[in-house]
KOLGU-4560 file (N, C-alpha, C; in nm, 3 decimals, padded with zeros to 5 digits):
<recs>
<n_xx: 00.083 n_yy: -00.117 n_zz: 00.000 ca_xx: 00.000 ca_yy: 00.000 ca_zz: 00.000 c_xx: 00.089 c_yy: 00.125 c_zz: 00.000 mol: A seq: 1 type: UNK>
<n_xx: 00.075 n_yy: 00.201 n_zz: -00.121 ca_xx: 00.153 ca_yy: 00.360 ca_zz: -00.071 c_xx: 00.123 c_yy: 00.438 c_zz: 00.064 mol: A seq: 2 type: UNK>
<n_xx: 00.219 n_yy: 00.516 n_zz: 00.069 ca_xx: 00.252 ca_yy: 00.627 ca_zz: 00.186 c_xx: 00.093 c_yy: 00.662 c_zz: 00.215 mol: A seq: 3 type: UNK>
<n_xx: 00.097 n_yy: 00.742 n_zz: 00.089 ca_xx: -00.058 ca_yy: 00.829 ca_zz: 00.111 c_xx: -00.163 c_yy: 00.757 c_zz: 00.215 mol: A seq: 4 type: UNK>
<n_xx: -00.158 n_yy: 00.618 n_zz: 00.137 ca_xx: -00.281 ca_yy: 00.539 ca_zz: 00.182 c_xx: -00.310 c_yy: 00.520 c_zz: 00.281 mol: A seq: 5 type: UNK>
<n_xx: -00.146 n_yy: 00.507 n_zz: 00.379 ca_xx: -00.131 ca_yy: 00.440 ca_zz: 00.491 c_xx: -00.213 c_yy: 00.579 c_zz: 00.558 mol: A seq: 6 type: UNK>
<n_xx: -00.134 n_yy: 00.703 n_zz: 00.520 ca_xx: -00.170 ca_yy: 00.780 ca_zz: 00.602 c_xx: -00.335 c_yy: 00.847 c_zz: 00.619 mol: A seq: 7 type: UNK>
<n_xx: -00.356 n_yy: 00.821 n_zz: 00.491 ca_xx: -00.513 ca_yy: 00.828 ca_zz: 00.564 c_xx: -00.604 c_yy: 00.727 c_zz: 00.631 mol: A seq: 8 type: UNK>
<n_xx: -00.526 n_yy: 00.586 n_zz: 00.611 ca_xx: -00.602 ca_yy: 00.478 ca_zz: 00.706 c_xx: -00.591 c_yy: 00.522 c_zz: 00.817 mol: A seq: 9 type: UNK>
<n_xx: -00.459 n_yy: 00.572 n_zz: 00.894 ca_xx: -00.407 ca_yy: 00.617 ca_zz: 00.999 c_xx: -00.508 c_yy: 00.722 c_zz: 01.068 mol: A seq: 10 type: UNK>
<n_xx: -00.562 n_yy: 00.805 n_zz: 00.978 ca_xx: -00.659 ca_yy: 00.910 ca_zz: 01.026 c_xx: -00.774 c_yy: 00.879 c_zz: 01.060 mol: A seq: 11 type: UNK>
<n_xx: -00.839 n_yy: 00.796 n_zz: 00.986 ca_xx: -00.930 ca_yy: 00.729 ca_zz: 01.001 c_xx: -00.988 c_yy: 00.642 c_zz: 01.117 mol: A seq: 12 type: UNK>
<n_xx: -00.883 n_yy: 00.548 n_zz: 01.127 ca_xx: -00.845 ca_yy: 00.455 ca_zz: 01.236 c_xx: -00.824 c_yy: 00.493 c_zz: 01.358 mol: A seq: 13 type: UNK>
<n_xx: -00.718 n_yy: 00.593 n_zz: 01.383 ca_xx: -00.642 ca_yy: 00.655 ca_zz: 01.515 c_xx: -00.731 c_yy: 00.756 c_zz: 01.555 mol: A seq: 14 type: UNK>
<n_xx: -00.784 n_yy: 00.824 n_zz: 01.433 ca_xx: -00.878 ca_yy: 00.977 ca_zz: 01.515 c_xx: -01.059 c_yy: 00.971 c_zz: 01.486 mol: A seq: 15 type: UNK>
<n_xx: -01.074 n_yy: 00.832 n_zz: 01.397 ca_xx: -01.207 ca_yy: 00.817 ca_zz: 01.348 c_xx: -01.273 c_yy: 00.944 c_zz: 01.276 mol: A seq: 16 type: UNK>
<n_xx: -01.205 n_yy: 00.995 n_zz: 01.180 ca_xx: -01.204 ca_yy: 01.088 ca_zz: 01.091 c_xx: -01.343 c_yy: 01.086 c_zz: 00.991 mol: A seq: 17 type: UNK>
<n_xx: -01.366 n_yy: 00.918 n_zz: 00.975 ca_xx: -01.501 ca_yy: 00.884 ca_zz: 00.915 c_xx: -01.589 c_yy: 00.926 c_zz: 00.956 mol: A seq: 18 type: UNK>
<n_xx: -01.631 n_yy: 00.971 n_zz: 01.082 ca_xx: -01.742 ca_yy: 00.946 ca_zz: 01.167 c_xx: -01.770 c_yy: 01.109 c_zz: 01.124 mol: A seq: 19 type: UNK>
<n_xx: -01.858 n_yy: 01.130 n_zz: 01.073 ca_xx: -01.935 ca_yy: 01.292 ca_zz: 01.000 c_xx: -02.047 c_yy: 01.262 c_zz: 01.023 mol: A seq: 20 type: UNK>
<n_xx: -02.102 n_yy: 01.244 n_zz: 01.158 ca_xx: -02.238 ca_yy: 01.236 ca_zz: 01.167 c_xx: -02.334 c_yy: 01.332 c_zz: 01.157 mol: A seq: 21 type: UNK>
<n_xx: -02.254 n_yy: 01.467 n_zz: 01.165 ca_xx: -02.377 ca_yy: 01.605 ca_zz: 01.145 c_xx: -02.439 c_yy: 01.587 c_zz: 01.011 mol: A seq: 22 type: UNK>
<n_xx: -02.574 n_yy: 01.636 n_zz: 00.997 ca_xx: -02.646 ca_yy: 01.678 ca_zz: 00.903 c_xx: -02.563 c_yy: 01.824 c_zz: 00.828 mol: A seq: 23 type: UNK>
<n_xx: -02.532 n_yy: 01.892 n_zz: 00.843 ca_xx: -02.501 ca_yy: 02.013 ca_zz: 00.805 c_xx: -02.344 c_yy: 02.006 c_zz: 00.749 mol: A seq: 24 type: UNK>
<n_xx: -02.341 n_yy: 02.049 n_zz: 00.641 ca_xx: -02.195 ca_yy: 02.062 ca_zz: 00.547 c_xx: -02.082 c_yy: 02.124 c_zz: 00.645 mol: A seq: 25 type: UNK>
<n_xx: -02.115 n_yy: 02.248 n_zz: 00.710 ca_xx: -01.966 ca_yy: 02.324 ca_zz: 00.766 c_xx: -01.979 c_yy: 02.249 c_zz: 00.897 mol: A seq: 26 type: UNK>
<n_xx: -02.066 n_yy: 02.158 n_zz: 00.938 ca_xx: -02.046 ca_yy: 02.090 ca_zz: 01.077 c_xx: -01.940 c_yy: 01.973 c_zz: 01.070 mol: A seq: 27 type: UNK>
<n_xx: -01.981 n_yy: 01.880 n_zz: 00.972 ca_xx: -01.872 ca_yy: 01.793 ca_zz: 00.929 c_xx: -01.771 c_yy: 01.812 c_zz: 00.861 mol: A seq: 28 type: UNK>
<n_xx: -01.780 n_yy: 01.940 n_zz: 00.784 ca_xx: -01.619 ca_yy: 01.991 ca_zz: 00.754 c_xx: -01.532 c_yy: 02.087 c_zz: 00.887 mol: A seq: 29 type: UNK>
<n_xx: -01.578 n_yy: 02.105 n_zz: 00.956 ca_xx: -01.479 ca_yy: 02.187 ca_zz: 01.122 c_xx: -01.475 c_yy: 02.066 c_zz: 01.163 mol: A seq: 30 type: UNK>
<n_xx: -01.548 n_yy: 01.934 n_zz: 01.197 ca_xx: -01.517 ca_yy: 01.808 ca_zz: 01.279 c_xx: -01.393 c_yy: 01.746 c_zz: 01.149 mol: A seq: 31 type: UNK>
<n_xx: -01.392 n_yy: 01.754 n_zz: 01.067 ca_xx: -01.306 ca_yy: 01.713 ca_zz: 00.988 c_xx: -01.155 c_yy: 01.752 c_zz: 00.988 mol: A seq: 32 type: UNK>
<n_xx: -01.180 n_yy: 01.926 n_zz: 01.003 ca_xx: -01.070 ca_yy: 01.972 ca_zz: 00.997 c_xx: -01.008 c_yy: 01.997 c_zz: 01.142 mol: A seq: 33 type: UNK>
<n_xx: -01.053 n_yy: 01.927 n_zz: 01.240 ca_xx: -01.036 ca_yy: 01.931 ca_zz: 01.404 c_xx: -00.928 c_yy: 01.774 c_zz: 01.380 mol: A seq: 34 type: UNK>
<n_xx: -01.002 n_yy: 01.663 n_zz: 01.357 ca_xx: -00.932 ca_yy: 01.532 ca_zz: 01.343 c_xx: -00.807 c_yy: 01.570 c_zz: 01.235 mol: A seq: 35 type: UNK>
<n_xx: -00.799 n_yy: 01.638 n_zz: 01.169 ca_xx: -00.649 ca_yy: 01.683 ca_zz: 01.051 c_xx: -00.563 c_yy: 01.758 c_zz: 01.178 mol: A seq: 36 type: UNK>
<n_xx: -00.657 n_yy: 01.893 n_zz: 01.244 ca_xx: -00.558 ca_yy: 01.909 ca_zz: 01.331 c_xx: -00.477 c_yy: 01.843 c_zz: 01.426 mol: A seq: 37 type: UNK>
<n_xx: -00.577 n_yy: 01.763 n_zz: 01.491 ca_xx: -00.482 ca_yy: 01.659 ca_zz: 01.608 c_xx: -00.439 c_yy: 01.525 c_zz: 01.562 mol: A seq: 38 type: UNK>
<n_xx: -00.412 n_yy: 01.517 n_zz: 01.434 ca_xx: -00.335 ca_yy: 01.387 ca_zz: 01.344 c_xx: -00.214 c_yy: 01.482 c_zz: 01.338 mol: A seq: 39 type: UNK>
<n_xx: -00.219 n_yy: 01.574 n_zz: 01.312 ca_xx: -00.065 ca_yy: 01.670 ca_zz: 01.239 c_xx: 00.009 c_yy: 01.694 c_zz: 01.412 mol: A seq: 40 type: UNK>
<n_xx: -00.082 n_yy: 01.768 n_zz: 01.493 ca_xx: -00.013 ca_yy: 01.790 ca_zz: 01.609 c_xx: 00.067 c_yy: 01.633 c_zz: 01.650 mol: A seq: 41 type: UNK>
<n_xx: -00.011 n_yy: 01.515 n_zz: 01.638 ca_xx: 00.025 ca_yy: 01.391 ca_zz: 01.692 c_xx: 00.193 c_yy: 01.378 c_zz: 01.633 mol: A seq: 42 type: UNK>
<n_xx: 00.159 n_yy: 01.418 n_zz: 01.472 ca_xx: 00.269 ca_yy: 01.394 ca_zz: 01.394 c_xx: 00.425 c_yy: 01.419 c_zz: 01.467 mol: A seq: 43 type: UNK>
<n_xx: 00.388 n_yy: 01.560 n_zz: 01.490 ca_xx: 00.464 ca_yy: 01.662 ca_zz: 01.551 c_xx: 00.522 c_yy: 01.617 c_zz: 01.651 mol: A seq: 44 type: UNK>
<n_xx: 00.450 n_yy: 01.555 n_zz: 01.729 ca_xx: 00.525 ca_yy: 01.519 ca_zz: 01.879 c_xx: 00.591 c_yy: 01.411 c_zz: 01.853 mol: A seq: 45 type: UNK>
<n_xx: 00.550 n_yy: 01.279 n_zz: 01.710 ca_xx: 00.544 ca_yy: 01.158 ca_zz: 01.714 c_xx: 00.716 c_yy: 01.157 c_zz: 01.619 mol: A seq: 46 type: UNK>
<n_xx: 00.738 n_yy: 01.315 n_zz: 01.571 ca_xx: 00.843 ca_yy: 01.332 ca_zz: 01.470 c_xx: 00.970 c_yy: 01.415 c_zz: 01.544 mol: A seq: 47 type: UNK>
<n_xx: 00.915 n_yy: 01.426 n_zz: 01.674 ca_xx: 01.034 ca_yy: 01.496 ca_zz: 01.772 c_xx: 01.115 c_yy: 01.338 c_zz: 01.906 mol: A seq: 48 type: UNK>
<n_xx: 01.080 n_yy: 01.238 n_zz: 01.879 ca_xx: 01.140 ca_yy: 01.121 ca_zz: 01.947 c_xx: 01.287 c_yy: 01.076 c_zz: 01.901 mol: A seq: 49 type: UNK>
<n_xx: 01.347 n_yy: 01.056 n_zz: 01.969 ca_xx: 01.449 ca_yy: 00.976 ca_zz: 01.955 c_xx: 01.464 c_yy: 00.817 c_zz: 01.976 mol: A seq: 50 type: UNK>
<n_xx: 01.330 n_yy: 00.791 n_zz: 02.050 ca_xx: 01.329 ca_yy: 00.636 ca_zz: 02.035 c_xx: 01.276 c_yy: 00.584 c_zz: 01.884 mol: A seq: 51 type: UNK>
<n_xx: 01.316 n_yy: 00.482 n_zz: 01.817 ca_xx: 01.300 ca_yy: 00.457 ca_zz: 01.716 c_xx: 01.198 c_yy: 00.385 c_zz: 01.705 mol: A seq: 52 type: UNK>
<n_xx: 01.158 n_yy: 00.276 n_zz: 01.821 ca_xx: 01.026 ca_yy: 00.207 ca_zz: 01.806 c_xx: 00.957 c_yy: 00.274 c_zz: 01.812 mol: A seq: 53 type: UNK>
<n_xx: 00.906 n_yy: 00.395 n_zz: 01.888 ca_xx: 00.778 ca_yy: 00.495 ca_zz: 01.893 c_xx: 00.779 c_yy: 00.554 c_zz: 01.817 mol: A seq: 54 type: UNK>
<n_xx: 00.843 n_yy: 00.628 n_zz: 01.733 ca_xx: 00.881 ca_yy: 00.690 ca_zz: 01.679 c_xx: 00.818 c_yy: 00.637 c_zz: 01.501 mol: A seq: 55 type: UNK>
<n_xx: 00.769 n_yy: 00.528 n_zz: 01.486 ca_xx: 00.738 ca_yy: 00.423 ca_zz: 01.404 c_xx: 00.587 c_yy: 00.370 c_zz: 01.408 mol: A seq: 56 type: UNK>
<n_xx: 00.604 n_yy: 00.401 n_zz: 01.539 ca_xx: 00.437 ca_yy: 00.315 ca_zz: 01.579 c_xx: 00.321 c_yy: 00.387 c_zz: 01.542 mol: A seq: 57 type: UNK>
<n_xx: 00.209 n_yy: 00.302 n_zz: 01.501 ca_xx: 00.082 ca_yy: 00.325 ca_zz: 01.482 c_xx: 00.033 c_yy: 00.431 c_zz: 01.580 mol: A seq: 58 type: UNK>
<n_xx: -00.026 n_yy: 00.539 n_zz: 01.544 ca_xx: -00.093 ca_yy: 00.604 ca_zz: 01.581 c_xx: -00.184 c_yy: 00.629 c_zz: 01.705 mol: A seq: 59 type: UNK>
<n_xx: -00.267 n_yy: 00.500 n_zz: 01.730 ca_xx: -00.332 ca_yy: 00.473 ca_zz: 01.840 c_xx: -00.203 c_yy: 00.373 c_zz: 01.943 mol: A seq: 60 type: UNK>
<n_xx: -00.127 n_yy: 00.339 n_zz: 01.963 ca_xx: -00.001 ca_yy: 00.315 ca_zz: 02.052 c_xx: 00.066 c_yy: 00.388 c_zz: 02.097 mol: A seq: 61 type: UNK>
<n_xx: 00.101 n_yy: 00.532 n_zz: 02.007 ca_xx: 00.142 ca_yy: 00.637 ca_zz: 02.079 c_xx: 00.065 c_yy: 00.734 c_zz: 02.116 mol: A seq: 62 type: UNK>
<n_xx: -00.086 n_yy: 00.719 n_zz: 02.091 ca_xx: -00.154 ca_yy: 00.849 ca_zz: 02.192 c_xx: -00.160 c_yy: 00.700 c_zz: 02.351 mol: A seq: 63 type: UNK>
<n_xx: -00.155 n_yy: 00.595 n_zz: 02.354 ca_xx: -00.208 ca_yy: 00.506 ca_zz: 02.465 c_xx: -00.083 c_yy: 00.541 c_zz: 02.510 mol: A seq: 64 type: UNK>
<n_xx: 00.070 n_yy: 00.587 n_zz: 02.512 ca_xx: 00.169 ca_yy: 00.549 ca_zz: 02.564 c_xx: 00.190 c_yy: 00.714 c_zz: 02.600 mol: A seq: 65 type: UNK>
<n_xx: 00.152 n_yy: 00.781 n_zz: 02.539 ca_xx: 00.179 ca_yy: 00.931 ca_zz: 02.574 c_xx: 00.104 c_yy: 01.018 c_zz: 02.587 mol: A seq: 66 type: UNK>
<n_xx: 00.020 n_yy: 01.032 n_zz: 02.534 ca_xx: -00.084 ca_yy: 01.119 ca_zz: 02.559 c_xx: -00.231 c_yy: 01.067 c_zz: 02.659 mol: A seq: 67 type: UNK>
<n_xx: -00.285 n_yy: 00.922 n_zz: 02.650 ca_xx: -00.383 ca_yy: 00.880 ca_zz: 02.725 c_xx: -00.296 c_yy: 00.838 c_zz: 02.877 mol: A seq: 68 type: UNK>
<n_xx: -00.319 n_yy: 00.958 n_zz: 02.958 ca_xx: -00.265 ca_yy: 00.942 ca_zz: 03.107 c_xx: -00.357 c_yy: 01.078 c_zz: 03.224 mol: A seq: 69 type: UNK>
<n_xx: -00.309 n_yy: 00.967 n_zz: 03.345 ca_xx: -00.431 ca_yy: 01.086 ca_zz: 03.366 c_xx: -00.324 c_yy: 01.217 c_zz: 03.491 mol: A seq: 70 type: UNK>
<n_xx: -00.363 n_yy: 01.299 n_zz: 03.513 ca_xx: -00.261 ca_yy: 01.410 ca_zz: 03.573 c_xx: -00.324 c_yy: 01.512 c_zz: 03.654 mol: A seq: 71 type: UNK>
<n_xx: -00.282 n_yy: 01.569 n_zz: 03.724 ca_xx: -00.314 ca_yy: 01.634 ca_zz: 03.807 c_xx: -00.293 c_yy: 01.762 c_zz: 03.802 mol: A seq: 72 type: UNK>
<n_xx: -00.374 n_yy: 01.895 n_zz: 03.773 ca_xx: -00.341 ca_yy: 02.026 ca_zz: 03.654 c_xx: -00.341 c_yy: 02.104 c_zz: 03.807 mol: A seq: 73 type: UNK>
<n_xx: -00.275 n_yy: 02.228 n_zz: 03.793 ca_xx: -00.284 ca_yy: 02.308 ca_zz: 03.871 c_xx: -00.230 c_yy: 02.432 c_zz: 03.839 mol: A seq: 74 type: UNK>
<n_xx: -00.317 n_yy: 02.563 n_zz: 03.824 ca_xx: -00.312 ca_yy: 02.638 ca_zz: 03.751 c_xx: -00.278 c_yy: 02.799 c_zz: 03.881 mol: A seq: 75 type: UNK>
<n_xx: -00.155 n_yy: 02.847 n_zz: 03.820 ca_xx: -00.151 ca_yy: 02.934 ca_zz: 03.923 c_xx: -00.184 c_yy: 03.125 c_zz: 03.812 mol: A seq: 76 type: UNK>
<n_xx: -00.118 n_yy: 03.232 n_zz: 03.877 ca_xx: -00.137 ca_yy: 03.333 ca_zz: 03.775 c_xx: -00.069 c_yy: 03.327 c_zz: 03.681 mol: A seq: 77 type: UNK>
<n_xx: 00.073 n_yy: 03.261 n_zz: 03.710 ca_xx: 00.198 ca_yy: 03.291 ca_zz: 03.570 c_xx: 00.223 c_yy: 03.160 c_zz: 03.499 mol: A seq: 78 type: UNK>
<n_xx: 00.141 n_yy: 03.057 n_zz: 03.615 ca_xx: 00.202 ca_yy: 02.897 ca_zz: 03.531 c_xx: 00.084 c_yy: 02.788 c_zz: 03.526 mol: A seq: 79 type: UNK>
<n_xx: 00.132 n_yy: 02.733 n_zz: 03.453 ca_xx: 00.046 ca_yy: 02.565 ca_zz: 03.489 c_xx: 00.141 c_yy: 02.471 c_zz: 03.462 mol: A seq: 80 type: UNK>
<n_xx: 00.121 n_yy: 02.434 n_zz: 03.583 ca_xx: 00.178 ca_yy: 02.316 ca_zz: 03.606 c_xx: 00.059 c_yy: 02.189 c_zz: 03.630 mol: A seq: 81 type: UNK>
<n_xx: 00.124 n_yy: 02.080 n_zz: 03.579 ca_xx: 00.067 ca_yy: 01.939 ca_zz: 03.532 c_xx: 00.183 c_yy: 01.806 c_zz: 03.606 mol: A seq: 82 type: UNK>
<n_xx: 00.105 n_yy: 01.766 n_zz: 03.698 ca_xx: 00.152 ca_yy: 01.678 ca_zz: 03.788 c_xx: 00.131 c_yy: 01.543 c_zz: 03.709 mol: A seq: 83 type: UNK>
<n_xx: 00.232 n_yy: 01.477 n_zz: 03.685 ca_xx: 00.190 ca_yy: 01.323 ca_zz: 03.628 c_xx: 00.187 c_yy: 01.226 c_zz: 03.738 mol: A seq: 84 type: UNK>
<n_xx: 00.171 n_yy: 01.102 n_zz: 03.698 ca_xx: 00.154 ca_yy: 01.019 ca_zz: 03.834 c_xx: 00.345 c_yy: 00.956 c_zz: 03.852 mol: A seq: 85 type: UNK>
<n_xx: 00.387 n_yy: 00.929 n_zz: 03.940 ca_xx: 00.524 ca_yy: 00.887 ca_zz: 03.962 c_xx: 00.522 c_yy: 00.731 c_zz: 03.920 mol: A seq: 86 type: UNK>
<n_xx: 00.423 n_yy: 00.673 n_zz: 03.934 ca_xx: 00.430 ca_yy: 00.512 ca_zz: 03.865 c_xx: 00.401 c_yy: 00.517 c_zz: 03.739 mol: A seq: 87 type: UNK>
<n_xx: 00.391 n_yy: 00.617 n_zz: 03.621 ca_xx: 00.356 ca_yy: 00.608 ca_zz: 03.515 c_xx: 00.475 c_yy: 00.596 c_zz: 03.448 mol: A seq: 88 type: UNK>
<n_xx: 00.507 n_yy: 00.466 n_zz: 03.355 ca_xx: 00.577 ca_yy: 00.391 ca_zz: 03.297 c_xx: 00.660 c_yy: 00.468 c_zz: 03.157 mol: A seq: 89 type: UNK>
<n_xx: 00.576 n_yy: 00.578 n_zz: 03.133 ca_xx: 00.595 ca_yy: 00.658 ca_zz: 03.003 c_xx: 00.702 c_yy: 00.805 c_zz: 03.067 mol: A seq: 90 type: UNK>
<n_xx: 00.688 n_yy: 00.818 n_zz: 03.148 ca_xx: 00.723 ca_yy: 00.959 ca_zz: 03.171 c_xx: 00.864 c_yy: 01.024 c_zz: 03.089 mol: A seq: 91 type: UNK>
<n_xx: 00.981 n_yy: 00.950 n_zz: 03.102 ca_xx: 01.051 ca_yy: 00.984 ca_zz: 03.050 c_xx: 01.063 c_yy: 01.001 c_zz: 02.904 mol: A seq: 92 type: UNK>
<n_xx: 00.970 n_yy: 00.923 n_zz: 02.867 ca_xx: 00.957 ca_yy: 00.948 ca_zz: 02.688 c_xx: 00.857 c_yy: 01.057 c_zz: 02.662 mol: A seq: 93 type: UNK>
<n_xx: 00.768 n_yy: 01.120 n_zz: 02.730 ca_xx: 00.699 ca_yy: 01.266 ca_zz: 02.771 c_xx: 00.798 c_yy: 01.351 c_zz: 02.783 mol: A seq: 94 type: UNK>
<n_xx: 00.920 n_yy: 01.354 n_zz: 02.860 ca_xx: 00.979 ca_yy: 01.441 ca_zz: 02.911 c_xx: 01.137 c_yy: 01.473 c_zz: 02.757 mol: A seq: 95 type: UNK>
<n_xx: 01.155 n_yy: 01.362 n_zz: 02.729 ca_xx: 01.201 ca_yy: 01.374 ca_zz: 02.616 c_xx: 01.137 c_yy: 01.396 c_zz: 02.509 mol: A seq: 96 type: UNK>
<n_xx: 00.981 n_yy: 01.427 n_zz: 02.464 ca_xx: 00.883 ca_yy: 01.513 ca_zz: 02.383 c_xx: 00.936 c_yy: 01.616 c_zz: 02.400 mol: A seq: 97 type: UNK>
<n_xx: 00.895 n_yy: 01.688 n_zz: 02.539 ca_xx: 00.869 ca_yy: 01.820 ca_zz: 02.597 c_xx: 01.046 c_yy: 01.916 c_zz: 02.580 mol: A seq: 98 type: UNK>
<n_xx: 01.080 n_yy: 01.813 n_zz: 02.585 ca_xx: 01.251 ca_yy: 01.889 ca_zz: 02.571 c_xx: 01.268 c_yy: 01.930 c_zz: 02.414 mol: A seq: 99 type: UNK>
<n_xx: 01.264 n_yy: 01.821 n_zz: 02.330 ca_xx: 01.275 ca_yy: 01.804 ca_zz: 02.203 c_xx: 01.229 c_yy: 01.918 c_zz: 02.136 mol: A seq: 100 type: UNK>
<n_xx: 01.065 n_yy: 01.975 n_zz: 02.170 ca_xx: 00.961 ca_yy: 02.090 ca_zz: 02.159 c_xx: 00.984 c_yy: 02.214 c_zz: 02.192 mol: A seq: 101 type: UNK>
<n_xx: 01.050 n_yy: 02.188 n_zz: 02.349 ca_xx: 01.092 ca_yy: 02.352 ca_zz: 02.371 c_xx: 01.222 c_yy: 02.390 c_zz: 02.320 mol: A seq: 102 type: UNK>
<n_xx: 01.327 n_yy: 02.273 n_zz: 02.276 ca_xx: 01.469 ca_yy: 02.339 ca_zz: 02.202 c_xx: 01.391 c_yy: 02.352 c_zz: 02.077 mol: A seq: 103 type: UNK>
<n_xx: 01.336 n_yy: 02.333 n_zz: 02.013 ca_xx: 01.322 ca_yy: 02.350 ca_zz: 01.904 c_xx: 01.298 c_yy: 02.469 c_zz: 01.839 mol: A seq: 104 type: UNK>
<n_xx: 01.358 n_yy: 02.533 n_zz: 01.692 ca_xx: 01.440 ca_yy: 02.726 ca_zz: 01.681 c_xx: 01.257 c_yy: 02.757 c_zz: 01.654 mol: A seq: 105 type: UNK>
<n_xx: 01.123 n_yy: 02.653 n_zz: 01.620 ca_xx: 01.014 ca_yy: 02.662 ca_zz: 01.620 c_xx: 00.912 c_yy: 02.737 c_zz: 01.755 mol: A seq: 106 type: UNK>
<n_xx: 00.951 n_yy: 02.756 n_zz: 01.843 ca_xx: 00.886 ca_yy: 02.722 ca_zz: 01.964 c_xx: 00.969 c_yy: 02.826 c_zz: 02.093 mol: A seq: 107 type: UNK>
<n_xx: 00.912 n_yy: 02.903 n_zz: 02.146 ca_xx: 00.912 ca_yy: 02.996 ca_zz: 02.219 c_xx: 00.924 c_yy: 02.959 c_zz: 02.365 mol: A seq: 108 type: UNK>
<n_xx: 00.937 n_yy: 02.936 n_zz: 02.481 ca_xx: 00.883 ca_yy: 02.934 ca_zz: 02.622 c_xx: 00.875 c_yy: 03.125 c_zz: 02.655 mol: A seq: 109 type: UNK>
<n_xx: 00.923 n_yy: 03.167 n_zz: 02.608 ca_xx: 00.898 ca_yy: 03.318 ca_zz: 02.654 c_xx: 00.786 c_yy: 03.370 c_zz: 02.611 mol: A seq: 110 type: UNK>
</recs>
């Protein structure tokens, strides 16, 4: 199967991109173009790894390994901070995202 193909099975599959259940044209084209957005953001994070197996993996494996976790938000005037759990098995491959993201000449913390 070509590139292309894969990658829209991928959309399909990982973000259920099919599913246009509104009646109304610009309802299922913004739900459309919401699932493009968080396939590309996924990309993004999924194209800043240095591990090579994740870095590879299907779509729905790396939102279960990095993004589906649950955390503890706490929002002050100048920050938010996001508490993860200390037994969560992923963290360091989060924390090597988050590094990867903020060196990057893309991306601001100021």
């Amino acid at each position: 199967m070509p590139t292309s193909e894969n990658r829209i099975e991928e959309l399909k599959n990982g973000f259920h991109a099919d599913r246009l259940s509104c009646q109304a044209f610009y309802a299922n084209y913004f739900r459309l173009l919401l699932h493009t957005c968080a396939y590309n953001f996924t990309l993004l994070l999924r194209g800043n790894l240095n591990n090579a197996a994740l870095a590879e993996a299907k779509i729905d494996t790396f939102r279960l390994k990095v993004l589906k976790v649950g955390a503890w938000i706490k929002t002050t005037v100048r920050r938010i901070w996001i508490h993860f759990s200390s037994a969560w098995p992923f963290r360091n491959l989060f924390q090597e995202i988050y590094t990867a993201i903020a060196n990057s000449p893309h991306y601001s913390l100021a």
